[in-house]
PDB file of N, CA, C, O and CB in Angstrom:
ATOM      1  N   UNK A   1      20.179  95.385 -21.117  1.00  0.00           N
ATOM      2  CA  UNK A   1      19.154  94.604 -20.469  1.00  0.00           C
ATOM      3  C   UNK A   1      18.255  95.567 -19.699  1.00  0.00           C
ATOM      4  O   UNK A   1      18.769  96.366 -18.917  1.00  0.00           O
ATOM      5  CB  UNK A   1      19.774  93.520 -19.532  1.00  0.00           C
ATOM      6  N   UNK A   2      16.743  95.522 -19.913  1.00  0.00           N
ATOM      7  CA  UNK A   2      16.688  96.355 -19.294  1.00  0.00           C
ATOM      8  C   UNK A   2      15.202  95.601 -18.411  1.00  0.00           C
ATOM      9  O   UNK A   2      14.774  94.490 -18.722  1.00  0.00           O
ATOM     10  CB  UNK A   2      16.760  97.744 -20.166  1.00  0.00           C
ATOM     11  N   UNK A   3      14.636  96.398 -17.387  1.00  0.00           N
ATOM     12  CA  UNK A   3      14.050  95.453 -16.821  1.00  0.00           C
ATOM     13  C   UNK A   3      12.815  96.362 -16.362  1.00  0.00           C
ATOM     14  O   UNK A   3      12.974  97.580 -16.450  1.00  0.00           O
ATOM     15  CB  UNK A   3      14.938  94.675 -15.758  1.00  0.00           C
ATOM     16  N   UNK A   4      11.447  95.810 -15.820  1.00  0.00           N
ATOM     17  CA  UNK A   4      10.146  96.452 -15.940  1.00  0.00           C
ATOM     18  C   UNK A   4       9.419  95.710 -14.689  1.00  0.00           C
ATOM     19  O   UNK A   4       8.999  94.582 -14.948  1.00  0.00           O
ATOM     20  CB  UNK A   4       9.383  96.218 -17.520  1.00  0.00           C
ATOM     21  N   UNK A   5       9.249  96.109 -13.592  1.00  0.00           N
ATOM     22  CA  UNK A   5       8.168  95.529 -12.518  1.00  0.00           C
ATOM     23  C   UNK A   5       7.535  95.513 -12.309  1.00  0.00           C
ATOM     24  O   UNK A   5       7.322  96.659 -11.914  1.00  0.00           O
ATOM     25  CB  UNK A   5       7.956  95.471 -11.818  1.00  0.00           C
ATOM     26  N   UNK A   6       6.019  94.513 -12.078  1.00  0.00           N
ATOM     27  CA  UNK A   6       4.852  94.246 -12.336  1.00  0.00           C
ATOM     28  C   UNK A   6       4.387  93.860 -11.124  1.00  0.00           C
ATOM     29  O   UNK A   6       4.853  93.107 -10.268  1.00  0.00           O
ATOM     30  CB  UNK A   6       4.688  93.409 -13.328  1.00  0.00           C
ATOM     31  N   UNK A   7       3.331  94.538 -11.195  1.00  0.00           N
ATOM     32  CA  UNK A   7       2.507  93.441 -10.050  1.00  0.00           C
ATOM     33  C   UNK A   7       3.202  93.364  -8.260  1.00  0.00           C
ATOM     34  O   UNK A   7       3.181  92.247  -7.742  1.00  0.00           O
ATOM     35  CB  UNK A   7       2.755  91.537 -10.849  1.00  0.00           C
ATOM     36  N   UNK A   8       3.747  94.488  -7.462  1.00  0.00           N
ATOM     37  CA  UNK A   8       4.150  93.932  -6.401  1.00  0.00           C
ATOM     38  C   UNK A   8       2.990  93.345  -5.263  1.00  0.00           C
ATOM     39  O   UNK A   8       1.780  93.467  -5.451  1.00  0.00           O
ATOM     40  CB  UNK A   8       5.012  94.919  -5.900  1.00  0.00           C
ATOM     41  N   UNK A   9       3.360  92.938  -4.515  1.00  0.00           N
ATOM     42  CA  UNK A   9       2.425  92.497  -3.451  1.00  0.00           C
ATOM     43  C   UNK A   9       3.162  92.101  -2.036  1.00  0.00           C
ATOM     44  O   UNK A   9       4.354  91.792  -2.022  1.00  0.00           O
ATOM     45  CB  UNK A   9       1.614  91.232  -4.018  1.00  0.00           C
ATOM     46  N   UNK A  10       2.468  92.130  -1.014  1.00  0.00           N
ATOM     47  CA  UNK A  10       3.209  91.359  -0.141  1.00  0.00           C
ATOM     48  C   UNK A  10       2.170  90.360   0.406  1.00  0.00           C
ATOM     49  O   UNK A  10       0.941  90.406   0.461  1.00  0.00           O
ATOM     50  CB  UNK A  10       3.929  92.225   0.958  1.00  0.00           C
ATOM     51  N   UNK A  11       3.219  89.302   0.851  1.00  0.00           N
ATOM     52  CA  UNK A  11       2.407  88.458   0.957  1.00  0.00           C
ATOM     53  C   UNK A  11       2.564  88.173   2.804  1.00  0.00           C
ATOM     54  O   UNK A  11       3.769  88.212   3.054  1.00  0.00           O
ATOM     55  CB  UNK A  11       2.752  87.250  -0.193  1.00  0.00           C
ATOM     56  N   UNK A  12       1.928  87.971   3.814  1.00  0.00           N
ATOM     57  CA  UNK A  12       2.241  88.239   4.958  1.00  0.00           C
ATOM     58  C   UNK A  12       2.166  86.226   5.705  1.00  0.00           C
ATOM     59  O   UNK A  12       2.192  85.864   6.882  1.00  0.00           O
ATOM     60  CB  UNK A  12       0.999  89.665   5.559  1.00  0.00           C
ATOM     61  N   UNK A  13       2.106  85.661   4.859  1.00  0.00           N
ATOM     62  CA  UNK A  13       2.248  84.348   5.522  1.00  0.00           C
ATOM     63  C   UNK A  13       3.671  84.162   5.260  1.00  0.00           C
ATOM     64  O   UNK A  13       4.385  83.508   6.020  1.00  0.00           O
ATOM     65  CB  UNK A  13       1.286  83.131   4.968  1.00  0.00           C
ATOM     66  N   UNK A  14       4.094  84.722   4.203  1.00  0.00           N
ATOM     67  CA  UNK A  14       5.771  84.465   3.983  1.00  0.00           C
ATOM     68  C   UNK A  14       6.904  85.766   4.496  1.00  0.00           C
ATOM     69  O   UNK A  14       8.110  85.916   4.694  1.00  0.00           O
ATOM     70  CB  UNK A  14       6.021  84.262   2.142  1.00  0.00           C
ATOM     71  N   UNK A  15       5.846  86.412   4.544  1.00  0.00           N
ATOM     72  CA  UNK A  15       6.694  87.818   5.154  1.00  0.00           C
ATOM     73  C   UNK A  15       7.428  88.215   3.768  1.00  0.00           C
ATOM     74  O   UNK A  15       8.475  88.861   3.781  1.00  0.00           O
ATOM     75  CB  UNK A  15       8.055  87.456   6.655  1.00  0.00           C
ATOM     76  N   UNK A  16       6.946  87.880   2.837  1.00  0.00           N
ATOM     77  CA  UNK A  16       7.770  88.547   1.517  1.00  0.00           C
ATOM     78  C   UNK A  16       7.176  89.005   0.920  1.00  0.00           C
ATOM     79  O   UNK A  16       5.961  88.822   0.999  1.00  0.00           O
ATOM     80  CB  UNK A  16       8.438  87.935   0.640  1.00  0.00           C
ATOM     81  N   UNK A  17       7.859  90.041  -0.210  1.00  0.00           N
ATOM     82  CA  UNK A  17       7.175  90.897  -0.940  1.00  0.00           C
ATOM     83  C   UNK A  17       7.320  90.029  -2.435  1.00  0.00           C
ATOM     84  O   UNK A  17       8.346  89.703  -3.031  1.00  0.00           O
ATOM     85  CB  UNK A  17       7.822  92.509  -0.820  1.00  0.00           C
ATOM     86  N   UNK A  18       5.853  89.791  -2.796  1.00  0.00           N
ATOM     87  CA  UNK A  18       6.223  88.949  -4.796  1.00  0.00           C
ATOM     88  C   UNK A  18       6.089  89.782  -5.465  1.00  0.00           C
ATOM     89  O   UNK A  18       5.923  90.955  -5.132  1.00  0.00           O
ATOM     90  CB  UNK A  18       5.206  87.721  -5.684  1.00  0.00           C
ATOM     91  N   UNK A  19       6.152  89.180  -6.958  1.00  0.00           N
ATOM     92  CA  UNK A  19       5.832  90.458  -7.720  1.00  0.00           C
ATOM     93  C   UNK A  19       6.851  89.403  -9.223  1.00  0.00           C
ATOM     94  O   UNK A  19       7.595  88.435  -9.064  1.00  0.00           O
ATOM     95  CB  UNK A  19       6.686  92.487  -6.779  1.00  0.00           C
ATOM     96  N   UNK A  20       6.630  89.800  -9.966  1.00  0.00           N
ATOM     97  CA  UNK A  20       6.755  89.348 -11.436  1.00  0.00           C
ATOM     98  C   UNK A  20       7.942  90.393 -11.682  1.00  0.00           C
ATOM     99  O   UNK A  20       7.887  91.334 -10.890  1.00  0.00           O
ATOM    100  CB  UNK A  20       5.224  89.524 -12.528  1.00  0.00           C
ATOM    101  N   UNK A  21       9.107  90.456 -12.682  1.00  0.00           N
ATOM    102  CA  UNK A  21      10.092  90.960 -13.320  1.00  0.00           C
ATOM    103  C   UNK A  21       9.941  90.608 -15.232  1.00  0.00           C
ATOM    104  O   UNK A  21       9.719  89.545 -15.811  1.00  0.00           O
ATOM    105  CB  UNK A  21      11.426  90.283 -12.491  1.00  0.00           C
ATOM    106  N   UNK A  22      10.115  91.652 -15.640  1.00  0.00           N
ATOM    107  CA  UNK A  22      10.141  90.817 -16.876  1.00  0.00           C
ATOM    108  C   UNK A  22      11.479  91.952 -17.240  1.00  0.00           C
ATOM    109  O   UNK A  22      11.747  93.031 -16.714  1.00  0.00           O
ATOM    110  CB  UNK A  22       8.437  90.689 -18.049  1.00  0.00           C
ATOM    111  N   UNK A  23      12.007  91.373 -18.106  1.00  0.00           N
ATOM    112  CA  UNK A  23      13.491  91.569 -18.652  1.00  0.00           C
ATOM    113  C   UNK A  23      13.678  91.264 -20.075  1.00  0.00           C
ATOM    114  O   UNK A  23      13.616  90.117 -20.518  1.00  0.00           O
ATOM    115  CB  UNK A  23      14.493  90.673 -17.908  1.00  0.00           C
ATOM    116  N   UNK A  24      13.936  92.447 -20.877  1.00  0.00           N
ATOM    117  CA  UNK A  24      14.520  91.907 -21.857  1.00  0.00           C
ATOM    118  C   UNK A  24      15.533  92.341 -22.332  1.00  0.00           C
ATOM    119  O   UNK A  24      16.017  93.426 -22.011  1.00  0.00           O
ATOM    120  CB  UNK A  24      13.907  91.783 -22.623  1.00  0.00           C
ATOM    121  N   UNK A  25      15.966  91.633 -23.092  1.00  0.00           N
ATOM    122  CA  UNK A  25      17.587  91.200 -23.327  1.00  0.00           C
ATOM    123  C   UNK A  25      17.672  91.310 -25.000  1.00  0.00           C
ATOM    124  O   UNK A  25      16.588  91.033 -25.515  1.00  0.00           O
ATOM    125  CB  UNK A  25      18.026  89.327 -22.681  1.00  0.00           C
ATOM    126  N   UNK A  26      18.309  91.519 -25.578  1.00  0.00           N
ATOM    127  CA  UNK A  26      18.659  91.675 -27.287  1.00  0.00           C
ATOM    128  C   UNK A  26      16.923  91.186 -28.151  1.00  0.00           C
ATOM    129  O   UNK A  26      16.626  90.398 -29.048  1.00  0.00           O
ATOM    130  CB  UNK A  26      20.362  90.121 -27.850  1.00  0.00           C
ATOM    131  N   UNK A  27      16.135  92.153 -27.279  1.00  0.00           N
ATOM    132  CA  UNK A  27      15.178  92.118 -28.402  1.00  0.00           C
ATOM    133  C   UNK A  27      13.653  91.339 -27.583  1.00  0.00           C
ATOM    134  O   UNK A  27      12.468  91.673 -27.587  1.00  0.00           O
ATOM    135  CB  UNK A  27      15.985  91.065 -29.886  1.00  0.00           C
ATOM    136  N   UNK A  28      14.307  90.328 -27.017  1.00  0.00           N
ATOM    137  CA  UNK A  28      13.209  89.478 -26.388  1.00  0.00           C
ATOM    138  C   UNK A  28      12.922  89.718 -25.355  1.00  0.00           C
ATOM    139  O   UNK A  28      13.740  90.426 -24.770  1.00  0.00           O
ATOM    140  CB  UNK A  28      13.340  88.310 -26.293  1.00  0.00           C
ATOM    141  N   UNK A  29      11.814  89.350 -24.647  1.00  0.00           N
ATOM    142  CA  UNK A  29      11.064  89.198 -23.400  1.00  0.00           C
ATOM    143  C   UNK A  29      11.114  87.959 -22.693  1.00  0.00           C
ATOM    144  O   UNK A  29      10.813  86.853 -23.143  1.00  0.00           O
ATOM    145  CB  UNK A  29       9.774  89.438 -23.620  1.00  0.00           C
ATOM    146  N   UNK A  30      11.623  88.311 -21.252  1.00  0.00           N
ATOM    147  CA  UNK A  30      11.392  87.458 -19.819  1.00  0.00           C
ATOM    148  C   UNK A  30      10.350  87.642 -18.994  1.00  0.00           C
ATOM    149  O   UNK A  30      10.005  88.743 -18.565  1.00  0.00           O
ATOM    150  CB  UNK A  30      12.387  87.633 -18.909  1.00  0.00           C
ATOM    151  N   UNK A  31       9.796  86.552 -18.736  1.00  0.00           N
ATOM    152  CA  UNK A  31       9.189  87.035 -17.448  1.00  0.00           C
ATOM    153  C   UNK A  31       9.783  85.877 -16.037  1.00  0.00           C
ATOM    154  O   UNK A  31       9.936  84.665 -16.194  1.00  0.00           O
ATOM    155  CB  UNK A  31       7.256  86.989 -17.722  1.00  0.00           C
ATOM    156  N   UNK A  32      10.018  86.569 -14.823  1.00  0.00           N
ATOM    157  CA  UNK A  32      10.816  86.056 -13.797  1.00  0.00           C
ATOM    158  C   UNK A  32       9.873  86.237 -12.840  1.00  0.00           C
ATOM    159  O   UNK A  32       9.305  87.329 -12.856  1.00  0.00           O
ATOM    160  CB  UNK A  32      12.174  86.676 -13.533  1.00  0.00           C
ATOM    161  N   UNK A  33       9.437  85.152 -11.696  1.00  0.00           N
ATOM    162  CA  UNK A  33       8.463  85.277 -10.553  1.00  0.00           C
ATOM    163  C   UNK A  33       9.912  85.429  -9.302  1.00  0.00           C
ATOM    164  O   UNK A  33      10.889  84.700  -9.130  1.00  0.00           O
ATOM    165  CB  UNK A  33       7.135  83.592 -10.389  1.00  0.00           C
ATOM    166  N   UNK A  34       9.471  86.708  -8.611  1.00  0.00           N
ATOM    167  CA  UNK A  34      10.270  86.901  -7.372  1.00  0.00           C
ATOM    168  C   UNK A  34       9.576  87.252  -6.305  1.00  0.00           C
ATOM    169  O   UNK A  34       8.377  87.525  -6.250  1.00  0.00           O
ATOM    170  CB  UNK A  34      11.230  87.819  -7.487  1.00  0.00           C
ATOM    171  N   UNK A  35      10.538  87.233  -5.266  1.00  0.00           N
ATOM    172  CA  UNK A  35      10.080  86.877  -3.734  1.00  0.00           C
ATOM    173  C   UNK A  35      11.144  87.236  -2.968  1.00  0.00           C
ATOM    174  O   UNK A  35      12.200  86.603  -2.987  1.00  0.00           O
ATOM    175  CB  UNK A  35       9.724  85.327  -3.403  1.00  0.00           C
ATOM    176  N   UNK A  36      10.877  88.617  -2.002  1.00  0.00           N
ATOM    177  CA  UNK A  36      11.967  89.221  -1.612  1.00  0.00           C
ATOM    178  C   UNK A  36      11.710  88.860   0.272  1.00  0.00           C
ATOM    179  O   UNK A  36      10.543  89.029   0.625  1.00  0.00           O
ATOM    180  CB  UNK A  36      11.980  91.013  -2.270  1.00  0.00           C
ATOM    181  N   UNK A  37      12.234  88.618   0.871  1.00  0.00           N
ATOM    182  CA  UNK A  37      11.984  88.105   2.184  1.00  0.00           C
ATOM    183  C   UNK A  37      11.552  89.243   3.106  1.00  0.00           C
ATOM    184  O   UNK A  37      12.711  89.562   3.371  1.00  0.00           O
ATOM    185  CB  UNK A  37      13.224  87.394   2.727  1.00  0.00           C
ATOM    186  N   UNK A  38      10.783  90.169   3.852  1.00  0.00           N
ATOM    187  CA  UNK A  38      11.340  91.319   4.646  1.00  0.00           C
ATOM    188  C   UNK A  38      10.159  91.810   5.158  1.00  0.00           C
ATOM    189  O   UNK A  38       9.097  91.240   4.910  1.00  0.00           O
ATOM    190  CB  UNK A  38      12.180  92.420   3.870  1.00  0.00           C
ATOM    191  N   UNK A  39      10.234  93.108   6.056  1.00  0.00           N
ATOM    192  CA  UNK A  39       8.782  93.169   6.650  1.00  0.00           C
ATOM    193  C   UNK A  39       8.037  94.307   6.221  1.00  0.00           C
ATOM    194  O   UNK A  39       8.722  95.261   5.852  1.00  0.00           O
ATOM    195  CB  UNK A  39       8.770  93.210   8.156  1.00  0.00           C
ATOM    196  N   UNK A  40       6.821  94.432   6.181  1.00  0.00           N
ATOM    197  CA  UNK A  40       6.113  94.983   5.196  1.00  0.00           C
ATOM    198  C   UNK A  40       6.532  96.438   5.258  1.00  0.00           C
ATOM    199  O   UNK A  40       6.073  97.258   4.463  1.00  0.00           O
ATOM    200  CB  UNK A  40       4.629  94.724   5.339  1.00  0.00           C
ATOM    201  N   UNK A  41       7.424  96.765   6.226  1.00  0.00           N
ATOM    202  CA  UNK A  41       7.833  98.382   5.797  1.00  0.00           C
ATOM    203  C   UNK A  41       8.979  98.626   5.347  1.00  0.00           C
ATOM    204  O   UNK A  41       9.810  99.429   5.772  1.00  0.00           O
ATOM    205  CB  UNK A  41       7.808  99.348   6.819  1.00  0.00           C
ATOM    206  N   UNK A  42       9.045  97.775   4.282  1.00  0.00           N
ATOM    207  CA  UNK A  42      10.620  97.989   3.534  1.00  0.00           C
ATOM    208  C   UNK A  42      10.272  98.918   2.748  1.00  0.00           C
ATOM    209  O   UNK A  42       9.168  99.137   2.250  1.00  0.00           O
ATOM    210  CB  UNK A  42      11.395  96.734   2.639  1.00  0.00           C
ATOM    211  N   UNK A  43      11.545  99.639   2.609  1.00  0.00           N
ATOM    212  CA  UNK A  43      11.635 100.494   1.929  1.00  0.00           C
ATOM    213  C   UNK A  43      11.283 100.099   0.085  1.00  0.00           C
ATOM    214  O   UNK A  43      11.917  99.286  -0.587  1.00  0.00           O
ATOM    215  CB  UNK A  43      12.952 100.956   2.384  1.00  0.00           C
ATOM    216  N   UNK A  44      10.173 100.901  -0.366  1.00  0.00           N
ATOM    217  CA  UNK A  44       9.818 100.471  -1.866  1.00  0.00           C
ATOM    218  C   UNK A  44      11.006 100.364  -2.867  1.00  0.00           C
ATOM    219  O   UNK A  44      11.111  99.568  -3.800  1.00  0.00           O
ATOM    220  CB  UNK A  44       8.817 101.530  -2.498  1.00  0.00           C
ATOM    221  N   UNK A  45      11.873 101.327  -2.478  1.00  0.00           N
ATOM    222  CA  UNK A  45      13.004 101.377  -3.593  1.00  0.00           C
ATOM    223  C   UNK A  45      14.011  99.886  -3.349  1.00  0.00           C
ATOM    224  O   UNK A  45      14.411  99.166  -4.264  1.00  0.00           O
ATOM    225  CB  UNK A  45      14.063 103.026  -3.348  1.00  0.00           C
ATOM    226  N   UNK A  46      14.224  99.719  -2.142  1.00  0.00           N
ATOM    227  CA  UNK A  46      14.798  98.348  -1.234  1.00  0.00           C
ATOM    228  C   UNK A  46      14.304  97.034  -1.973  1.00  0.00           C
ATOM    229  O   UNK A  46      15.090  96.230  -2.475  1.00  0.00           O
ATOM    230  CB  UNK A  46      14.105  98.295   0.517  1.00  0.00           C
ATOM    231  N   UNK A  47      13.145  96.915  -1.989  1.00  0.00           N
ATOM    232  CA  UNK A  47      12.195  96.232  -2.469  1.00  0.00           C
ATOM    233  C   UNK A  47      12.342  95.645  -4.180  1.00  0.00           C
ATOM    234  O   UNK A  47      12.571  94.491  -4.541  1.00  0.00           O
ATOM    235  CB  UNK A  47      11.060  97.150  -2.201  1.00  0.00           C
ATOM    236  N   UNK A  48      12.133  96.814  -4.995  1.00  0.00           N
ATOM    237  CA  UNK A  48      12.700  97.254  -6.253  1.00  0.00           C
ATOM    238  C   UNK A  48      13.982  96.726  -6.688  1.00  0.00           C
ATOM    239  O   UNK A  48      14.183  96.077  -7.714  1.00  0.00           O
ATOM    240  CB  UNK A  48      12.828  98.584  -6.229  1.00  0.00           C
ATOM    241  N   UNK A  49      14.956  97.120  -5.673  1.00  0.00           N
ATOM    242  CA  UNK A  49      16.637  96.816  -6.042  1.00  0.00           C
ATOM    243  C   UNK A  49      16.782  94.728  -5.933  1.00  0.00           C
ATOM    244  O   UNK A  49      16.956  93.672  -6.541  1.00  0.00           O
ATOM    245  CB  UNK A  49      17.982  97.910  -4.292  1.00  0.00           C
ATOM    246  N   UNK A  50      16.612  95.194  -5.044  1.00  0.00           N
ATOM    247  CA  UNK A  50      15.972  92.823  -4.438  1.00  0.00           C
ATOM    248  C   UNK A  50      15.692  92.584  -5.208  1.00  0.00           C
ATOM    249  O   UNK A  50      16.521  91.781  -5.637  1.00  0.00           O
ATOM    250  CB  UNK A  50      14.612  91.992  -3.380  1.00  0.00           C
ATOM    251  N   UNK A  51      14.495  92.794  -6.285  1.00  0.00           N
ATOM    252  CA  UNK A  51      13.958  91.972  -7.192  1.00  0.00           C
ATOM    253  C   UNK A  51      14.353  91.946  -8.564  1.00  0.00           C
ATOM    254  O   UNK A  51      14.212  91.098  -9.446  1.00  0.00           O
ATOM    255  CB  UNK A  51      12.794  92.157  -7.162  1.00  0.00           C
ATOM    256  N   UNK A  52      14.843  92.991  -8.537  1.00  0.00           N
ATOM    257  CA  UNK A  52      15.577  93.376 -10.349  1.00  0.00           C
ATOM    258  C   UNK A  52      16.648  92.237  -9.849  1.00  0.00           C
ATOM    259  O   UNK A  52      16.465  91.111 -10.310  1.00  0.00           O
ATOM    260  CB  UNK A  52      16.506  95.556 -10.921  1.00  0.00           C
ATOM    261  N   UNK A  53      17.684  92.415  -9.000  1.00  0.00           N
ATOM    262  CA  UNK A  53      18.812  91.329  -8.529  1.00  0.00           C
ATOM    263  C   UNK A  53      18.350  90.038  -9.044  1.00  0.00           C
ATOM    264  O   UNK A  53      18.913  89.435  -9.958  1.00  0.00           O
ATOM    265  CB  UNK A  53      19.022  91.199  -6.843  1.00  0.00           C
ATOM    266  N   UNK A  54      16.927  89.490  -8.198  1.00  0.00           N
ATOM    267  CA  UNK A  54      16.915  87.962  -7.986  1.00  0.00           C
ATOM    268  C   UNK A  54      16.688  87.815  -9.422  1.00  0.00           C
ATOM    269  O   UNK A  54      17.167  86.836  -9.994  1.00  0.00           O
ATOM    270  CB  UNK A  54      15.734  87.211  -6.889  1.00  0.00           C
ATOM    271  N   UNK A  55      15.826  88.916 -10.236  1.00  0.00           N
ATOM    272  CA  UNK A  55      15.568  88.453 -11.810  1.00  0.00           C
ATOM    273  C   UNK A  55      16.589  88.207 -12.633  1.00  0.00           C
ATOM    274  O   UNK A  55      16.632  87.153 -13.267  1.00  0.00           O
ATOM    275  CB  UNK A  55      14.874  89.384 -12.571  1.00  0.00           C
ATOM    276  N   UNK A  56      17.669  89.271 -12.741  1.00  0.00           N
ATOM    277  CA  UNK A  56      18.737  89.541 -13.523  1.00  0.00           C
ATOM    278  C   UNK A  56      19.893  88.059 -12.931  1.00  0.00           C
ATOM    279  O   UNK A  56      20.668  87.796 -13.850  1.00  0.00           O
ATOM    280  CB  UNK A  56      19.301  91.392 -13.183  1.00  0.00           C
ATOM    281  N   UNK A  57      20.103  87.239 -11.829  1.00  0.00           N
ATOM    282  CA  UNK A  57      20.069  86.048 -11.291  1.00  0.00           C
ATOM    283  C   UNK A  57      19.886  85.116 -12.419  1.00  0.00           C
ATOM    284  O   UNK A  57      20.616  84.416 -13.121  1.00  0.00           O
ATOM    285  CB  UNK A  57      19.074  85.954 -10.267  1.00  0.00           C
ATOM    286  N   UNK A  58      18.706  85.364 -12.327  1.00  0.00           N
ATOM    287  CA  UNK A  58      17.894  83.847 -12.876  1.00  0.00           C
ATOM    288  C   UNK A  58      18.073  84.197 -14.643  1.00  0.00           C
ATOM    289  O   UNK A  58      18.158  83.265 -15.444  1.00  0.00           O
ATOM    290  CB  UNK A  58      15.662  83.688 -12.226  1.00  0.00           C
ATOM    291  N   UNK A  59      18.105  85.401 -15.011  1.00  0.00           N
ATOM    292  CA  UNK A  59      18.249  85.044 -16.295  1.00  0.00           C
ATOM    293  C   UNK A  59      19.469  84.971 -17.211  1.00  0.00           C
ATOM    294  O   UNK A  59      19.513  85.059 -18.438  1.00  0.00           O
ATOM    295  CB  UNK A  59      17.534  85.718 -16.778  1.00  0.00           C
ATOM    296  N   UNK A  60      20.360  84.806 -16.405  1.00  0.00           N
ATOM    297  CA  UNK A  60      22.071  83.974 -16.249  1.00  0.00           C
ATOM    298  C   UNK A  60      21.950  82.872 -16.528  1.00  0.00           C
ATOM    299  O   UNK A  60      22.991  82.244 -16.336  1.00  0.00           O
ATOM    300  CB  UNK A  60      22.873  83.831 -14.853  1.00  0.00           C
ATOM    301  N   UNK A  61      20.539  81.859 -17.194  1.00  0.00           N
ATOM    302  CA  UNK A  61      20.690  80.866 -17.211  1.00  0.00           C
ATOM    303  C   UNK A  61      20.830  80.395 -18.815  1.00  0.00           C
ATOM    304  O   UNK A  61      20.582  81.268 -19.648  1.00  0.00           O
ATOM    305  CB  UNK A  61      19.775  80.417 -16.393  1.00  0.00           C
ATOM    306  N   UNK A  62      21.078  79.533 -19.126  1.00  0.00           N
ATOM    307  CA  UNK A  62      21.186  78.523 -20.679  1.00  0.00           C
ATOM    308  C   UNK A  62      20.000  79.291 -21.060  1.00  0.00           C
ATOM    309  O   UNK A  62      18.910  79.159 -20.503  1.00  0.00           O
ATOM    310  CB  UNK A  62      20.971  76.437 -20.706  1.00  0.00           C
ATOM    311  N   UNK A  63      20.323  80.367 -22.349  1.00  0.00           N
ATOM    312  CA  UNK A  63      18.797  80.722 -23.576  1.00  0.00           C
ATOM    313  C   UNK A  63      17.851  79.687 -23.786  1.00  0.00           C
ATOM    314  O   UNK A  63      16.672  79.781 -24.129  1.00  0.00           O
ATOM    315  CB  UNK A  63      19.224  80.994 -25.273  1.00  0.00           C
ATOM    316  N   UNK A  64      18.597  78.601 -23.510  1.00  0.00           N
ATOM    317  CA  UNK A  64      18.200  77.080 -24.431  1.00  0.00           C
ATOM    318  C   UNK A  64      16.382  76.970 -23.288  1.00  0.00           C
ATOM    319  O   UNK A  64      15.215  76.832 -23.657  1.00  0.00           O
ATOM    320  CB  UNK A  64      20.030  75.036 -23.987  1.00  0.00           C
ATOM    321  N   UNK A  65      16.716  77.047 -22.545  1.00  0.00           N
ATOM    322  CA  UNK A  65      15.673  77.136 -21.399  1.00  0.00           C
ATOM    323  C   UNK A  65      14.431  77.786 -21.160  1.00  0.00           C
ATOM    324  O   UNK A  65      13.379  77.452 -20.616  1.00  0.00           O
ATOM    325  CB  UNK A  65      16.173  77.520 -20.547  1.00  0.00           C
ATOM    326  N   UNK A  66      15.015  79.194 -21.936  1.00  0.00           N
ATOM    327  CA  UNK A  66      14.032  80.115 -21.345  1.00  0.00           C
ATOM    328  C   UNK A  66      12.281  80.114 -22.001  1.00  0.00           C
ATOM    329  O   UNK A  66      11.820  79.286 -22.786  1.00  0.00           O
ATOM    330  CB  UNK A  66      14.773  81.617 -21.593  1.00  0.00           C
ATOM    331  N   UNK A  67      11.870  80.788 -21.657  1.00  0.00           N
ATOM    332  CA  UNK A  67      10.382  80.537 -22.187  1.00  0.00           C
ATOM    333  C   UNK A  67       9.867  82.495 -22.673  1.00  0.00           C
ATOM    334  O   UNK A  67       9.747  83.562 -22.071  1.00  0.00           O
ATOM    335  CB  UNK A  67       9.140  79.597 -20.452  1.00  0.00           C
ATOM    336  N   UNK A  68       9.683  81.872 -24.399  1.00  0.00           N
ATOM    337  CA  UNK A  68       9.375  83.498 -24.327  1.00  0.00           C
ATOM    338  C   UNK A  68       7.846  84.283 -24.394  1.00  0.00           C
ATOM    339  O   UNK A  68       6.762  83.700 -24.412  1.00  0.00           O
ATOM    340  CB  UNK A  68      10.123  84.073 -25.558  1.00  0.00           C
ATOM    341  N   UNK A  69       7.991  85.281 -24.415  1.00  0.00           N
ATOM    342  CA  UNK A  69       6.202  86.296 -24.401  1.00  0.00           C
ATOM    343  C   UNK A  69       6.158  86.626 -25.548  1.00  0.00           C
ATOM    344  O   UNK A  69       5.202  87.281 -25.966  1.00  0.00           O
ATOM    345  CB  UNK A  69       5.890  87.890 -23.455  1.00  0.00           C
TER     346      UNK A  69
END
């Protein structure tokens, strides 16, 4: 599985950092919207590790579900 991060940002009304994950898995493509909670001087790599997590999370779910690129 391997995984690719797009797009970070922070967003300062939520105090979180977003940013898109996409992941793929035996061939195919994910894309995962994440949102890491913290204050804007987190560490980038910190940041990085959070969001691969919340992606690799979410794509634990039923194939049956997913939506592909």
């Amino acid at each position: 599985m391997a995984t690719e991060i797009k797009n970070i940002w922070y967003n300062p009304a939520n105090s979180a950092f977003e940013g898109r994950i996409d992941i793929t898995n035996k061939g195919k493509s994910f894309r995962y919207p994440c949102a890491v909670q913290g204050p804007m001087d987190m560490s980038p790599a910190e940041v990085r590790a959070r969001m691969e997590a919340q992606a690799k999370r979410m794509s634990d779910s039923d194939p049956a579900v997913f939506s592909y690129l």
